[in-house]
PyMOL Python script that loads the backbone (N, CA, C, O; Angstrom):
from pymol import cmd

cmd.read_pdbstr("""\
ATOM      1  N   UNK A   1     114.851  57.947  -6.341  1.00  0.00           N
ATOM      2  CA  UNK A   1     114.396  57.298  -7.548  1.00  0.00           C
ATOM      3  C   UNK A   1     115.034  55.912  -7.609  1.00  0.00           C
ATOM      4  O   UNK A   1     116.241  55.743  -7.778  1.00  0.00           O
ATOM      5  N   UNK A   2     114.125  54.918  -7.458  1.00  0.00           N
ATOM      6  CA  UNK A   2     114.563  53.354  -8.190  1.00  0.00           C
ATOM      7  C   UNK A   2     115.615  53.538  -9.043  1.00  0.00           C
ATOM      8  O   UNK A   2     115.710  54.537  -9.755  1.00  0.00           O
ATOM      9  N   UNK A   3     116.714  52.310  -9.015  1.00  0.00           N
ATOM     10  CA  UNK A   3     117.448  52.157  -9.707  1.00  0.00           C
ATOM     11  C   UNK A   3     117.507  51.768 -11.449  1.00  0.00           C
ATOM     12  O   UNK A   3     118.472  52.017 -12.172  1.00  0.00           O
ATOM     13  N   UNK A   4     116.398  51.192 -11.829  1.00  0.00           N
ATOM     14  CA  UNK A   4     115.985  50.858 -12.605  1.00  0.00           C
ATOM     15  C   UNK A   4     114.757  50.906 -13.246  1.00  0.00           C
ATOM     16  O   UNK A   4     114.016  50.049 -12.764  1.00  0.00           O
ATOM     17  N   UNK A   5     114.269  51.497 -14.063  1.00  0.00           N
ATOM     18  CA  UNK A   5     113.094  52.102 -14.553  1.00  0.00           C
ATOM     19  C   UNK A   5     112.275  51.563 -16.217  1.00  0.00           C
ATOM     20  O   UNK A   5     112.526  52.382 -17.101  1.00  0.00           O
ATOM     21  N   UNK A   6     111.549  50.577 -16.610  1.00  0.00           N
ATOM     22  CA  UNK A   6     111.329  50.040 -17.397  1.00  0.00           C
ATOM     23  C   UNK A   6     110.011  50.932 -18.118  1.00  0.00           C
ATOM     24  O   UNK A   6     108.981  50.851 -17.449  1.00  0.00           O
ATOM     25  N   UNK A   7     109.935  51.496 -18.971  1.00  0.00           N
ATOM     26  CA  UNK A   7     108.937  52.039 -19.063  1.00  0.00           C
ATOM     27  C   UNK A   7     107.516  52.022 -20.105  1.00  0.00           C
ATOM     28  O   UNK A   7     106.809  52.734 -20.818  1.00  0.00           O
ATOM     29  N   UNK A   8     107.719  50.543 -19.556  1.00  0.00           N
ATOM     30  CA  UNK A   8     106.291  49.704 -20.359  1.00  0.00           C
ATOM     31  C   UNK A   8     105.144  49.161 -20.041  1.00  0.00           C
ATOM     32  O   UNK A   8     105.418  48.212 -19.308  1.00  0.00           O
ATOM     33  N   UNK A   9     103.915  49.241 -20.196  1.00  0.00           N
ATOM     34  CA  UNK A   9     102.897  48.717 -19.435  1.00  0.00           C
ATOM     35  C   UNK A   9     102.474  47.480 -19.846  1.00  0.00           C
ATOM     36  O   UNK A   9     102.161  47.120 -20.981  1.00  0.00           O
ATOM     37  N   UNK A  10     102.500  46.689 -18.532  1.00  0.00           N
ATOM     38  CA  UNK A  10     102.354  45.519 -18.332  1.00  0.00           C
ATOM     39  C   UNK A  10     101.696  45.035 -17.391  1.00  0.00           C
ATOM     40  O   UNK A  10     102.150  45.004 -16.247  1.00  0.00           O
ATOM     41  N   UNK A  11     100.260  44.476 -17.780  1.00  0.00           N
ATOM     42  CA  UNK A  11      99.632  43.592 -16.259  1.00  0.00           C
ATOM     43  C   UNK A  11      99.082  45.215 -15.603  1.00  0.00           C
ATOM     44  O   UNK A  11      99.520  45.756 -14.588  1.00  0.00           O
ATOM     45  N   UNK A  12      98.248  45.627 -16.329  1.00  0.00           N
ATOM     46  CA  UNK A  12      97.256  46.782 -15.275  1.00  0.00           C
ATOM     47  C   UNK A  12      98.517  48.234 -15.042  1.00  0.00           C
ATOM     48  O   UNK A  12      98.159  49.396 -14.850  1.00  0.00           O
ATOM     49  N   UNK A  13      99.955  47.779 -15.122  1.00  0.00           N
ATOM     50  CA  UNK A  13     101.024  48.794 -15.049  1.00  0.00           C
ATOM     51  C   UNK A  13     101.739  49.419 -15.886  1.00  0.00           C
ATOM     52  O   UNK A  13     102.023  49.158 -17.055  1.00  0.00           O
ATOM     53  N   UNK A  14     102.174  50.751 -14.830  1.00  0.00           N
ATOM     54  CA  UNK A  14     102.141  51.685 -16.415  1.00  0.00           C
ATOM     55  C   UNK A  14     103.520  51.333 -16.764  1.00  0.00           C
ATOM     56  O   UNK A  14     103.873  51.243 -17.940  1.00  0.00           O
ATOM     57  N   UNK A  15     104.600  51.055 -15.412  1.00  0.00           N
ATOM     58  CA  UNK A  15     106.155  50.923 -15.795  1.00  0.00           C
ATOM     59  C   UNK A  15     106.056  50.118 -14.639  1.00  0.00           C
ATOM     60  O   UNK A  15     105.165  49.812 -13.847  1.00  0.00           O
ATOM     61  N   UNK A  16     107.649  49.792 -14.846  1.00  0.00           N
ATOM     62  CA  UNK A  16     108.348  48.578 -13.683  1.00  0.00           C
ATOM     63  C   UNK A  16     109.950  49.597 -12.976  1.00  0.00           C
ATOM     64  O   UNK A  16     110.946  50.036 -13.552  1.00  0.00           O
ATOM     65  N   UNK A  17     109.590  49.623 -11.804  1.00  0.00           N
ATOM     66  CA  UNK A  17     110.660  50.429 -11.301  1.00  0.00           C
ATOM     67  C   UNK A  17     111.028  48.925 -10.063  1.00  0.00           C
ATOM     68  O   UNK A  17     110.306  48.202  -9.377  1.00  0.00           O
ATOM     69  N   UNK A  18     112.834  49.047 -10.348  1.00  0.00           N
ATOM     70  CA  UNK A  18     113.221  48.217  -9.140  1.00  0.00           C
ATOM     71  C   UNK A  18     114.464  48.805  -8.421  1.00  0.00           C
ATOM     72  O   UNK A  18     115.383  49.344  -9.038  1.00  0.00           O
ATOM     73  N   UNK A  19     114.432  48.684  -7.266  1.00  0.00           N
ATOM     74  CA  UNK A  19     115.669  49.236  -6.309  1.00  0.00           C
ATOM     75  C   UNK A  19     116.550  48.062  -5.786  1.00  0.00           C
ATOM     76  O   UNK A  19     116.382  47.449  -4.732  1.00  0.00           O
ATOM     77  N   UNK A  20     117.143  47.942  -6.356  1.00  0.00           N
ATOM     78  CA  UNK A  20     118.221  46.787  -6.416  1.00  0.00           C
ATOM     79  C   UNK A  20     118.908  47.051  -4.653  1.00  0.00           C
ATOM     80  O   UNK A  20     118.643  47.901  -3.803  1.00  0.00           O
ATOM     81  N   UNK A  21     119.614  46.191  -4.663  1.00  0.00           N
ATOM     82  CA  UNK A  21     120.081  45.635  -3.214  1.00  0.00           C
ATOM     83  C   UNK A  21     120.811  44.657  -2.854  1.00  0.00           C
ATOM     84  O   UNK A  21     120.232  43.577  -2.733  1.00  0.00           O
ATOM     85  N   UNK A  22     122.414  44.719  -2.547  1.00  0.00           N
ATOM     86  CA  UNK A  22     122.874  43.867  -2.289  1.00  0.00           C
ATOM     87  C   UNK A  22     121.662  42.783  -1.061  1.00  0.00           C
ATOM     88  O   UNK A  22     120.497  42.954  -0.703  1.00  0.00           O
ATOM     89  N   UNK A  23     122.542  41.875  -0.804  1.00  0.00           N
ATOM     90  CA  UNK A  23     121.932  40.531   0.191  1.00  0.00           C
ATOM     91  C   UNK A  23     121.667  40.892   1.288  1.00  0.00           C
ATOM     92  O   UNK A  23     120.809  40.429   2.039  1.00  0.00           O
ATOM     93  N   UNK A  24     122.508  41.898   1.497  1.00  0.00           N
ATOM     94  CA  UNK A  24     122.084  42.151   3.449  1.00  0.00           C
ATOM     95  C   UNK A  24     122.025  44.015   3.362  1.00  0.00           C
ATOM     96  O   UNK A  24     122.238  44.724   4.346  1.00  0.00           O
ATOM     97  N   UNK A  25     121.670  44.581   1.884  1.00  0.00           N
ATOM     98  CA  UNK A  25     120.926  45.625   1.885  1.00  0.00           C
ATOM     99  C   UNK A  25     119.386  45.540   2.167  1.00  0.00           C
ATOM    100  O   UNK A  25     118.547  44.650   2.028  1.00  0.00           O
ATOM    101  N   UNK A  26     119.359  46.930   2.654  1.00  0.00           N
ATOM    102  CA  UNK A  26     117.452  47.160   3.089  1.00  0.00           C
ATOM    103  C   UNK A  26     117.414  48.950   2.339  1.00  0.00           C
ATOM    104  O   UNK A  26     118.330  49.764   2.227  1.00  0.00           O
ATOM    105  N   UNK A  27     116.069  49.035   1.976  1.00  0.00           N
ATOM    106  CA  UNK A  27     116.094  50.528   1.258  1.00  0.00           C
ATOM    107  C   UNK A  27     115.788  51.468   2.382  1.00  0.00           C
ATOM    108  O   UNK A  27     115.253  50.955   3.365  1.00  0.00           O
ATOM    109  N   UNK A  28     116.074  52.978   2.421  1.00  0.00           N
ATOM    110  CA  UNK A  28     116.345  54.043   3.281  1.00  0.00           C
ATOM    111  C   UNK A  28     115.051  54.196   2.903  1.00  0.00           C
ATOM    112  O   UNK A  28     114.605  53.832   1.816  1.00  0.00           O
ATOM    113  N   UNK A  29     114.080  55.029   4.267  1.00  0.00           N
ATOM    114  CA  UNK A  29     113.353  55.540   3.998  1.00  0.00           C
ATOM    115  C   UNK A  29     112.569  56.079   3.273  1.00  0.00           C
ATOM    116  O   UNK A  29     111.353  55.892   3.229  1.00  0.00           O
ATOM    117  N   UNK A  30     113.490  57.107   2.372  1.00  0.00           N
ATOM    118  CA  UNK A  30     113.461  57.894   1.294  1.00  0.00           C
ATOM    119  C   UNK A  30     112.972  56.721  -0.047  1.00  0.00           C
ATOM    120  O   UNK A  30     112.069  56.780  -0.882  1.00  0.00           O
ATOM    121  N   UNK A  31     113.730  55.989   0.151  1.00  0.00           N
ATOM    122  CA  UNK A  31     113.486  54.806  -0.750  1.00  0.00           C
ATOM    123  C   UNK A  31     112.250  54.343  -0.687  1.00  0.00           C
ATOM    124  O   UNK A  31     111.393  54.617  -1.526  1.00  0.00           O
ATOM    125  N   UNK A  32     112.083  53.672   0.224  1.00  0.00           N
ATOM    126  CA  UNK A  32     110.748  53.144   0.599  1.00  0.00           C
ATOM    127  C   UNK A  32     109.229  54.144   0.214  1.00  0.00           C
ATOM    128  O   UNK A  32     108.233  53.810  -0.427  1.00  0.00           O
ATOM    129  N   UNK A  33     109.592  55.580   0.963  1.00  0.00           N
ATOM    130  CA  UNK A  33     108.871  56.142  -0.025  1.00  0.00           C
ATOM    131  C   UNK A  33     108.498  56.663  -1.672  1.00  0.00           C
ATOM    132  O   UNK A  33     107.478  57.188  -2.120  1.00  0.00           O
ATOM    133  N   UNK A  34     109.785  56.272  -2.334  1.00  0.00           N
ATOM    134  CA  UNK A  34     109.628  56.471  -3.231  1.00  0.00           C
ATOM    135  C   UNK A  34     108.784  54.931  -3.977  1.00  0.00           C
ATOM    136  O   UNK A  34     107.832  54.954  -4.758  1.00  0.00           O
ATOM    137  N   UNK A  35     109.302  54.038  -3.584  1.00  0.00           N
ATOM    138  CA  UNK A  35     108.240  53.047  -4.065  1.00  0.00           C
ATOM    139  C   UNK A  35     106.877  53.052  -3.722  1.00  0.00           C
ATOM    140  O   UNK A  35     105.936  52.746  -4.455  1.00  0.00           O
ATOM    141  N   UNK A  36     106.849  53.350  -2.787  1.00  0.00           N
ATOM    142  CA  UNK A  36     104.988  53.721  -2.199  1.00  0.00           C
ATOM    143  C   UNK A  36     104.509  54.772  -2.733  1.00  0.00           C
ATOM    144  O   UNK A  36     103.334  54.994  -2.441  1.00  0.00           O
ATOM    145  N   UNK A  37     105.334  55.972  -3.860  1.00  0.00           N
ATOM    146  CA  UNK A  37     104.509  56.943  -4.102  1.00  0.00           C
ATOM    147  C   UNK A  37     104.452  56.223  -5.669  1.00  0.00           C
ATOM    148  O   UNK A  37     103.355  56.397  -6.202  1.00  0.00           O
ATOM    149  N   UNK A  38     105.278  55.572  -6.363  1.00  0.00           N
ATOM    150  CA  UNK A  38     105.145  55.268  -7.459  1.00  0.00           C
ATOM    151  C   UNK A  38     104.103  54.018  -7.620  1.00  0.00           C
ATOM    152  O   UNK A  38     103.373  53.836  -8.595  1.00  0.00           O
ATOM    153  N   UNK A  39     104.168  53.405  -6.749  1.00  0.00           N
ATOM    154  CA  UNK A  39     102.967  52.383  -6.804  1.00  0.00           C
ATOM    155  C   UNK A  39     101.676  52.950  -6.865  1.00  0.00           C
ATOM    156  O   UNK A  39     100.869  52.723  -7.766  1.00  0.00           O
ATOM    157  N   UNK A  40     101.465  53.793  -5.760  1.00  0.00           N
ATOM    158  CA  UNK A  40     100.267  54.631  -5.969  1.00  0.00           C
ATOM    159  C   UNK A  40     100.009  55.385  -7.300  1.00  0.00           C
ATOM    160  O   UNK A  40      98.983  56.021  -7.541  1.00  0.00           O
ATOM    161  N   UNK A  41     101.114  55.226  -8.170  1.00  0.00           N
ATOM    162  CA  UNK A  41     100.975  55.672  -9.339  1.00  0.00           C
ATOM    163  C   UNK A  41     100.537  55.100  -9.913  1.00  0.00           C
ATOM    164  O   UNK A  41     100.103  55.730 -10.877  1.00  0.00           O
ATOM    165  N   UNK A  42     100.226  53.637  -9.971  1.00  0.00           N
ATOM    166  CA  UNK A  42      99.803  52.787 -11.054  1.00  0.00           C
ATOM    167  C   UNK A  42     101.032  52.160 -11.638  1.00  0.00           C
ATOM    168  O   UNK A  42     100.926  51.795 -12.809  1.00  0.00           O
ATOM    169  N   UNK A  43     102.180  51.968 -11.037  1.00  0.00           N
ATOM    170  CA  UNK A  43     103.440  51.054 -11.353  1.00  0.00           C
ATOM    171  C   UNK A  43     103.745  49.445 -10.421  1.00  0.00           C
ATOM    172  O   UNK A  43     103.168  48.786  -9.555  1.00  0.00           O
ATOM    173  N   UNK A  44     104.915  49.370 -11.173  1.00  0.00           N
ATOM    174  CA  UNK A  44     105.051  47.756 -10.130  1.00  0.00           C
ATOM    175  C   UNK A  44     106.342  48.566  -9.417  1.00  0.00           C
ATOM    176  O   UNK A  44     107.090  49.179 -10.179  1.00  0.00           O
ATOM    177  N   UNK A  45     106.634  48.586  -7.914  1.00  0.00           N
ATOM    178  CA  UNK A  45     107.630  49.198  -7.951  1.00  0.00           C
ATOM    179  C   UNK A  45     107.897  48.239  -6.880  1.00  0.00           C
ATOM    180  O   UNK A  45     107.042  48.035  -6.019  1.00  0.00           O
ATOM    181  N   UNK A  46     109.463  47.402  -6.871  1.00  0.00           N
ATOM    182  CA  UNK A  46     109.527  46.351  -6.068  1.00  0.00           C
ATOM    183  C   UNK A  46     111.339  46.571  -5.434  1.00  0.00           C
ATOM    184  O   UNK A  46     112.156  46.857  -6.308  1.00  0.00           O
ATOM    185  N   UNK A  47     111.630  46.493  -4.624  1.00  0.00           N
ATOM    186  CA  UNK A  47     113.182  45.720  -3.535  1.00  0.00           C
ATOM    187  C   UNK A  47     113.311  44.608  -4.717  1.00  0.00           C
ATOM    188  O   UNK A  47     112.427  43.913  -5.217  1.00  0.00           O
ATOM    189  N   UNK A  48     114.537  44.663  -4.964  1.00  0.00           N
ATOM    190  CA  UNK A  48     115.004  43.605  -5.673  1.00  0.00           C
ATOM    191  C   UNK A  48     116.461  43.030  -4.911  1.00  0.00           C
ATOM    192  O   UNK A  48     117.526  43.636  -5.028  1.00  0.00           O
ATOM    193  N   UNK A  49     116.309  41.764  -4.119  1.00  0.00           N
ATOM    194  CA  UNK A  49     117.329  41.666  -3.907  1.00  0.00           C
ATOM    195  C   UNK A  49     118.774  40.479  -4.172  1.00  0.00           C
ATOM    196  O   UNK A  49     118.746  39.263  -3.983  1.00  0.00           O
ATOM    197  N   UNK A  50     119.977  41.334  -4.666  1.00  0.00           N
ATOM    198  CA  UNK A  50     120.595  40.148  -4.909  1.00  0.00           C
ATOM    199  C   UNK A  50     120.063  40.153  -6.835  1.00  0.00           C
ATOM    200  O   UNK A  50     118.867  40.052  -7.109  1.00  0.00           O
ATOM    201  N   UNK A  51     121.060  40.272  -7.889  1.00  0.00           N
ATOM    202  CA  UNK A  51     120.805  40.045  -8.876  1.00  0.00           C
ATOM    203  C   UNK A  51     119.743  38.864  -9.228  1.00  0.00           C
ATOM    204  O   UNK A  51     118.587  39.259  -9.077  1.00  0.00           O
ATOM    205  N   UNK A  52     119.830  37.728  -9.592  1.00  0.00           N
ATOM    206  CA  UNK A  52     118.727  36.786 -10.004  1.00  0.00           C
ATOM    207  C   UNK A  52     117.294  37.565  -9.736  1.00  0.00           C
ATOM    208  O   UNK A  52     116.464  37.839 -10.603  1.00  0.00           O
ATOM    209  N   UNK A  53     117.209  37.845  -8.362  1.00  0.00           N
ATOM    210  CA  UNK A  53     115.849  38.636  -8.177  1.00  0.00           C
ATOM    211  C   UNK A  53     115.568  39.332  -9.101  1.00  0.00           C
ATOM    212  O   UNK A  53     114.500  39.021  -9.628  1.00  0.00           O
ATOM    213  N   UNK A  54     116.272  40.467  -9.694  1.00  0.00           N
ATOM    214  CA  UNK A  54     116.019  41.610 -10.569  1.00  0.00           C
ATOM    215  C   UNK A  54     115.727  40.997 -11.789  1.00  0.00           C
ATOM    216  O   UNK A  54     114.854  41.339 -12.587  1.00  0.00           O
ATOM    217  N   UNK A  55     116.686  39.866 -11.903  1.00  0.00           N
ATOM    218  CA  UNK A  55     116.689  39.065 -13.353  1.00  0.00           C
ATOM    219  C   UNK A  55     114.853  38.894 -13.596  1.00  0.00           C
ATOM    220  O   UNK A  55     114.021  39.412 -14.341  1.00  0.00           O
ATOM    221  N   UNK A  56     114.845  37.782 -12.412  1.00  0.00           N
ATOM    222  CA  UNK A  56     113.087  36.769 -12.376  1.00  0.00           C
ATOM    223  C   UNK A  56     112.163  37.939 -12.576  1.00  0.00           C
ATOM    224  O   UNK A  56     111.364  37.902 -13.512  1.00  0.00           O
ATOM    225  N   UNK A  57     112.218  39.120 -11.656  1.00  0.00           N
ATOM    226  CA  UNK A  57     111.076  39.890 -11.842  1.00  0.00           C
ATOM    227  C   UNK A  57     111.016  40.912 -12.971  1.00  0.00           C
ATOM    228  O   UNK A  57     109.939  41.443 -13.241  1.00  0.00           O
ATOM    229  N   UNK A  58     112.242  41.240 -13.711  1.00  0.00           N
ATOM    230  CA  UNK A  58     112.157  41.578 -14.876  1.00  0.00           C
ATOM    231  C   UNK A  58     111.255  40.532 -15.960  1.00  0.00           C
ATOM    232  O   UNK A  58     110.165  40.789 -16.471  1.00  0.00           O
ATOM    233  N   UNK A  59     112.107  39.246 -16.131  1.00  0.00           N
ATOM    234  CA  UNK A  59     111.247  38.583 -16.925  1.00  0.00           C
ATOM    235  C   UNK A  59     110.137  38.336 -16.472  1.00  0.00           C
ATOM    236  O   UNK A  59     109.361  38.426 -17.424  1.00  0.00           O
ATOM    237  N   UNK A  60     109.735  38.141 -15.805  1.00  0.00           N
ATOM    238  CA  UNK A  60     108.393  38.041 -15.246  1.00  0.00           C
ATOM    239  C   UNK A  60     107.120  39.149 -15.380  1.00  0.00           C
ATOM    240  O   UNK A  60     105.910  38.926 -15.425  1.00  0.00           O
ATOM    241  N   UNK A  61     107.861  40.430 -15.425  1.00  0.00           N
ATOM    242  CA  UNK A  61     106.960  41.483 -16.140  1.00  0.00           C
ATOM    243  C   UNK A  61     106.969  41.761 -17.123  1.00  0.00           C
ATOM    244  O   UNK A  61     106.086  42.542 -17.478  1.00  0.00           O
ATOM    245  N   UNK A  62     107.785  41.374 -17.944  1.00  0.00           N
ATOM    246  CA  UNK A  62     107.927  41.470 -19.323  1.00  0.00           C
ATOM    247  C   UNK A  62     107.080  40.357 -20.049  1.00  0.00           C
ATOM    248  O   UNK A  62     106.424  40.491 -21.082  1.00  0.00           O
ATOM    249  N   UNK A  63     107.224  39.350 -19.360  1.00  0.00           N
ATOM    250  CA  UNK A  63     106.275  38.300 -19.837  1.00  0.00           C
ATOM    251  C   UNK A  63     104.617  38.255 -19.593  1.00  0.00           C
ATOM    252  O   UNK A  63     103.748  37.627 -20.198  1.00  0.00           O
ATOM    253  N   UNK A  64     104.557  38.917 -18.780  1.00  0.00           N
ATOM    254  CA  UNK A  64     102.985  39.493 -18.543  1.00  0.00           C
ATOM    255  C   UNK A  64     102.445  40.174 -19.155  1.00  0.00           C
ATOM    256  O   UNK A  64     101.873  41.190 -18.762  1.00  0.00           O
ATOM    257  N   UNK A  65     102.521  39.651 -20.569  1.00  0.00           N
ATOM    258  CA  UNK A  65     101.959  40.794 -21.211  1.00  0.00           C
ATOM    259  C   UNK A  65     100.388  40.619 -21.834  1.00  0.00           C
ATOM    260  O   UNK A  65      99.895  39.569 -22.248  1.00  0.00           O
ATOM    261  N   UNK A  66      99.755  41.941 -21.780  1.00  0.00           N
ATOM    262  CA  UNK A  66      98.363  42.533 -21.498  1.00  0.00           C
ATOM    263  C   UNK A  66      97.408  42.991 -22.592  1.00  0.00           C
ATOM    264  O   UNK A  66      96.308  43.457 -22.297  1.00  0.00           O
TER     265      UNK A  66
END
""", "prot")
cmd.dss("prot")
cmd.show_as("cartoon", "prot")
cmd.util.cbc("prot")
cmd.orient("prot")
C-alpha cells in the first residue's frame, strides 16, 4: 500500500495515492504493483520522489478540481 492516501476525487479520480522515495530510491515490485492495480482502479497513483515532488503533485491534484 502507497504511502500516502488522499481520498478525494479529483480530475476523473477517485483518490490520490503516492509512494514516496528517497532520491536514489526505486519502488519493489510489490510496489509497483500496487500502483498499477490502483490505477486500474480509477486513481492517480504516482512514485513521488524526493519531498518537493510529493509537495507539487499534491497541490497539483488538489488544485484540479472537477
Amino acid at each position: 500500500m502507497p504511502d500516502i492516501c488522499l481520498p478525494v476525487a479529483r480530475a476523473g479520480y477517485n483518490a490520490l495515492y503516492l509512494e514516496l522515495k528517497a532520491k536514489t530510491g526505486k519502488p519493489s515490485p510489490e510496489q509497483k504493483k500496487w500502483l498499477g492495480d490502483l490505477t486500474l482502479s480509477g486513481n492517480r497513483a504516482v512514485v513521488a520522489v524526493g519531498h518537493q515532488t510529493a509537495i507539487e503533485e499534491i497541490l497539483s491534484y488538489l488544485g484540479s478540481d472537477e
